[in-house]
C-alpha positions as CSV (number, residue, x, y, z in Angstrom):
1,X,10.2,-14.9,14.4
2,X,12.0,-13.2,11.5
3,X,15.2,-11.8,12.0
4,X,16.2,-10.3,8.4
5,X,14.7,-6.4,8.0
6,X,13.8,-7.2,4.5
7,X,12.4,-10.3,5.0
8,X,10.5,-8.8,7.8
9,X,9.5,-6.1,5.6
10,X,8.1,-8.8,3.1
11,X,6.4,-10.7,5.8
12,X,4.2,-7.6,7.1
13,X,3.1,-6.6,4.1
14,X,1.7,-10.6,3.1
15,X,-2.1,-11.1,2.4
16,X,-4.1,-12.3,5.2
17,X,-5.7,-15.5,5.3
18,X,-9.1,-15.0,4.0
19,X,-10.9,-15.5,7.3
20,X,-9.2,-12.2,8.2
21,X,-10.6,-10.4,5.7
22,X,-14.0,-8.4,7.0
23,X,-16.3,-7.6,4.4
24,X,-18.6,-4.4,5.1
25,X,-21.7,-3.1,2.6
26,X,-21.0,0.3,1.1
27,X,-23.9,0.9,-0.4
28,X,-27.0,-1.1,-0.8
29,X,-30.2,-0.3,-2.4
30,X,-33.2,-2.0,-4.2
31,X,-33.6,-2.3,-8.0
32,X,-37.1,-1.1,-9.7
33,X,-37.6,-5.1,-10.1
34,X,-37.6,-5.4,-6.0
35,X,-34.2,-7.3,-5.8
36,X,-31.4,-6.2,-3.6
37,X,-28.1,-5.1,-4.8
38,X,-24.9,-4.3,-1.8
39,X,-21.7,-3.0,-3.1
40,X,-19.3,-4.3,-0.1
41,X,-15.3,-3.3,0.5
42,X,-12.8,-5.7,2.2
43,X,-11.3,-4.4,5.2
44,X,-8.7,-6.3,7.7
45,X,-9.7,-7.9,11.1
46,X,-8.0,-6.2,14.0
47,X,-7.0,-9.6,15.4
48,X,-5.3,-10.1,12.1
49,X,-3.0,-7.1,13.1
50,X,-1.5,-8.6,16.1
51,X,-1.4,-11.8,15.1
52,X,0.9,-10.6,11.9
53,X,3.1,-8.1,14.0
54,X,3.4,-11.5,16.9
55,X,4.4,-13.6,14.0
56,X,7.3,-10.8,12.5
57,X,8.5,-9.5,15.8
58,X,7.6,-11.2,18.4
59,X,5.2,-10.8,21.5
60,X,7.8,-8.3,22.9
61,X,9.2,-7.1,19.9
62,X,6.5,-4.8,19.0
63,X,4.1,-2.6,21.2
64,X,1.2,0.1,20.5
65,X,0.1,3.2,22.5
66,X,-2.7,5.7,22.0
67,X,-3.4,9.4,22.5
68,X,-6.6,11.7,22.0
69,X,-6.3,13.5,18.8
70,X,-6.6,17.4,18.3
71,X,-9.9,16.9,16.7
72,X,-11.3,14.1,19.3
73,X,-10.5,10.9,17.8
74,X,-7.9,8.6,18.5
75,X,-4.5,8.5,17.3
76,X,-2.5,4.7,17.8
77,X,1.7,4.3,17.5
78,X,2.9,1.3,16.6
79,X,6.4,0.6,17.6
80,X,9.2,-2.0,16.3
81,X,12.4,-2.9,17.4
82,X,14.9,-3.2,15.0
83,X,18.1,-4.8,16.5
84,X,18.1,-2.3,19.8
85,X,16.4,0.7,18.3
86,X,12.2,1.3,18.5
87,X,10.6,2.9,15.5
88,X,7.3,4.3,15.7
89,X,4.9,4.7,12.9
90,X,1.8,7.2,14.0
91,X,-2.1,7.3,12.5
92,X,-5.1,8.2,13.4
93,X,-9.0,7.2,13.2
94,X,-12.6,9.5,14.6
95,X,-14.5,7.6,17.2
96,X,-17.1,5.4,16.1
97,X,-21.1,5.9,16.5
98,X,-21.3,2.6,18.2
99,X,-18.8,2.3,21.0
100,X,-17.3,5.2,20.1
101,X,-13.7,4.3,22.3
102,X,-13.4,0.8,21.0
103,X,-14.0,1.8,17.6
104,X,-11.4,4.6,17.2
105,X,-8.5,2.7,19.1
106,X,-9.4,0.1,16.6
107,X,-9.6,1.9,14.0
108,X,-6.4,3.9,14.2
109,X,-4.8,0.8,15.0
110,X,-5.1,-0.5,12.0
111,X,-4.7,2.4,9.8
112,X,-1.2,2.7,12.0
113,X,-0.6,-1.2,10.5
114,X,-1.0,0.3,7.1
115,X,2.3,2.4,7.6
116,X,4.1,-0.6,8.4
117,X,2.4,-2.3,5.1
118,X,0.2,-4.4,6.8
119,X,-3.1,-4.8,5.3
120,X,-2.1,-1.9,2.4
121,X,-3.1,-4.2,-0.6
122,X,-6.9,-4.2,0.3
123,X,-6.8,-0.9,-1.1
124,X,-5.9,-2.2,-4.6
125,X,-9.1,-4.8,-4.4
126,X,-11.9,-2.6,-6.6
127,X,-15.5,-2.3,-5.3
128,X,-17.0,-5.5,-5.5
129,X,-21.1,-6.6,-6.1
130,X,-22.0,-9.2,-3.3
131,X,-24.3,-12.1,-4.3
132,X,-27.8,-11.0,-3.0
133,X,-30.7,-12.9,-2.0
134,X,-34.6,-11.6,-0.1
135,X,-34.6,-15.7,1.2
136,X,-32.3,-16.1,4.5
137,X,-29.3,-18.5,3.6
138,X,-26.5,-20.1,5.7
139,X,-23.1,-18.4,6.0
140,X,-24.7,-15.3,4.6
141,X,-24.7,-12.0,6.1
142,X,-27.7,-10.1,7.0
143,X,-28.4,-6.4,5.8
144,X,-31.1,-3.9,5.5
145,X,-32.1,-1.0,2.9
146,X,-34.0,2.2,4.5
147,X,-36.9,2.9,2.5
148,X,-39.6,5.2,2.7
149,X,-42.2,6.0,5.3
150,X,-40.0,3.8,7.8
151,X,-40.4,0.3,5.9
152,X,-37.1,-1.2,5.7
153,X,-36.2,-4.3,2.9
154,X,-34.0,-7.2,4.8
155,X,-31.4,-8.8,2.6
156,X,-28.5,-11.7,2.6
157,X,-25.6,-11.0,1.2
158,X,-23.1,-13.7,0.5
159,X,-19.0,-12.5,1.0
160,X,-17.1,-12.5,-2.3
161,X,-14.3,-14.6,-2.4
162,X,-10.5,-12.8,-2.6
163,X,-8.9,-13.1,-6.0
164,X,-6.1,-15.5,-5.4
165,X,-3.1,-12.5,-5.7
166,X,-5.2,-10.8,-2.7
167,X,-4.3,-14.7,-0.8
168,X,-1.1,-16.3,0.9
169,X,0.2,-18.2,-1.5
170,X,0.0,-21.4,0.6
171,X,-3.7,-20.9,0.2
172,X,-4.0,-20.6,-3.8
173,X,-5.2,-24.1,-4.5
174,X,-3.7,-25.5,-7.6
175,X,-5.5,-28.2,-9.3
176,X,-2.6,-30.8,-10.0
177,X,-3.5,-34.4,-11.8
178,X,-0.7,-36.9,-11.3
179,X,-1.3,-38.6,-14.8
180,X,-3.1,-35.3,-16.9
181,X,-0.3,-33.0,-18.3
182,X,-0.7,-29.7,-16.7
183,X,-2.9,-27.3,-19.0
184,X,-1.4,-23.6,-19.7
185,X,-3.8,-21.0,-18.5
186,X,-6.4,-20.1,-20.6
187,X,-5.2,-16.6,-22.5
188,X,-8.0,-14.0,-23.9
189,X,-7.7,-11.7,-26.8
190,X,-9.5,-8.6,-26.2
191,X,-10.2,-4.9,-27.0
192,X,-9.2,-2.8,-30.1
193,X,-5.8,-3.1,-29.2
194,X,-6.0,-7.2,-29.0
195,X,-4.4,-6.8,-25.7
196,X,-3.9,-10.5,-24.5
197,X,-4.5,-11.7,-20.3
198,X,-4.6,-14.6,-18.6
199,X,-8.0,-15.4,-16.7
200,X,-6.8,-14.5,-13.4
201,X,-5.4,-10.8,-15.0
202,X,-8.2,-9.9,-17.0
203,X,-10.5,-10.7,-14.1
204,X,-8.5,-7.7,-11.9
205,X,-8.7,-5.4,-15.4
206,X,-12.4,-6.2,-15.8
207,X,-13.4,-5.1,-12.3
208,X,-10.8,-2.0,-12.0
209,X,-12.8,-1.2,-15.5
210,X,-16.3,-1.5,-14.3
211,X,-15.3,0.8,-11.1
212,X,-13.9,3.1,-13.6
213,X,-16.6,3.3,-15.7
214,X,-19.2,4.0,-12.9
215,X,-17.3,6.9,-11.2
216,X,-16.0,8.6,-13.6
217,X,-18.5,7.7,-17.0
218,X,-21.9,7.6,-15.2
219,X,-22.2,3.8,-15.4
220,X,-25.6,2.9,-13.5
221,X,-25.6,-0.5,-11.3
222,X,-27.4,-2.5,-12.9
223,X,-25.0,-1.8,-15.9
224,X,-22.0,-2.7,-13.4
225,X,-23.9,-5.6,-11.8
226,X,-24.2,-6.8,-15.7
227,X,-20.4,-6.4,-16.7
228,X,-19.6,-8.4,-13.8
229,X,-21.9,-11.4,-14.5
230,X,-20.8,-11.5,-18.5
231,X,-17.8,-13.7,-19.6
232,X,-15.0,-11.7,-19.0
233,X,-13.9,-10.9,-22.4
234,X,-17.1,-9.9,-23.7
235,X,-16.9,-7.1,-20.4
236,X,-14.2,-6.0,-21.0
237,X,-15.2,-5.5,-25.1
238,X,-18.4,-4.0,-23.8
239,X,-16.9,-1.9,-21.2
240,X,-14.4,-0.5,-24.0
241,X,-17.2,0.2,-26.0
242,X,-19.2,1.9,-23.5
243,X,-16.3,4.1,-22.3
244,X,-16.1,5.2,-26.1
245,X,-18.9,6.3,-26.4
246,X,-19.4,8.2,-23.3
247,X,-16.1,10.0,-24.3
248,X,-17.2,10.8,-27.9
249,X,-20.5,12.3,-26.5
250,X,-18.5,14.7,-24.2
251,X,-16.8,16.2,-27.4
């Protein structure tokens, strides 16, 4: 148990394990060539919750309670005790479809977490295109695309892996070779600015940039799918590009 605020503070607001992370399709669909395509958003294991607030606190330095929302869902407090006082942080979450109780003390749980910091930087990971495969493979997940007249396409969908800021640092693997110097990280020159990243950076500019150009510049999929499979530098040139164009058109 922690017993500085700040390093409590810290400690809350540290990346889960990966194994904690729950990946969930957004949106999934079928391409003209008959291969599936799932866009998928990470979201943190309820488990994970207590876990990280026993780990800060304490088993009985922390404690939750519910109440039934105005509108029918379910609001959860989360409570702390800082030296001899409780502080309560309050949020809310609708009842599910599927086991609709369980779903919304769940879900409000965790959103309540998020006020304590816990969990907040999966909302800085961007939309991210899950590896997709018709042929059933192991570890993969299972999914299914509605189509019409009632036939439905089944798909596997492999989890994407967690850029390595998005992981405790005691899981970033570093490569270290006792009699190899170690190698500086490789550095790309890109764009009309020459702007210069390391690979790890670019790759988080790259994908905020293909989110970005499909929400707001009418980027299709398959164009997204396509950034994300290039070498990262020609992306982000051809991203660049793309927005350019789109924004000289709307002149």
């Amino acid at each position: 148990m922690i017993n500085n605020i700040e390093e409590k503070t810290r400690a809350l607001q540290e990346p889960f394990k990966a194994d904690r992370v729950v990946w969930r399709v957004q949106q999934a669909g079928v391409s003209q060539g008959g291969k599936p395509w799932a866009m998928v958003l990470a979201y943190m294991d309820n488990r994970a919750v207590q876990e990280r607030f026993d780990e800060v606190f304490g088993i009985n330095g922390w404690k939750n309670e519910f109440k039934t929302a105005p509108d029918g869902g379910t609001l959860c407090g989360i409570s702390v005790k800082f030296a001899d006082e409780w502080i309560t942080k309050w949020d809310g979450a609708e009842n599910t479809q599927v086991e609709a109780v369980k779903g919304g003390l769940s879900g409000s749980m965790k959103r309540a977490a998020v006020q304590w910091g816990v969990g907040r930087y999966l909302y800085d990971l961007e939309t991210t295109f899950a590896e997709c495969s018709l042929e059933k493979k192991t570890g993969w997940q299972k999914a299914k695309v509605k189509g019409q007249g009632g036939k439905d396409t089944w798909f596997y969908w492999k989890p994407p892996q967690l850029p390595a800021w998005a992981l405790p640092k005691s899981d970033v693997k570093e490569e270290k070779h006792h009699n190899e110097p170690l190698q500086p990280p490789k550095v790309y020159v890109v764009g009309k600015d020459n702007k210069e990243f390391d690979e790890a950076k670019l790759k988080v500019v790259v994908e905020k940039m293909v989110g970005i150009a499909g929400k707001s510049y009418g980027a299709t999929i398959e164009e997204q799918k396509e950034w994300l499979a290039m070498p990262l530098d020609a992306a982000y040139n051809d991203i660049e590009n793309f927005v350019d164009v789109k924004k000289e058109n709307e002149k």
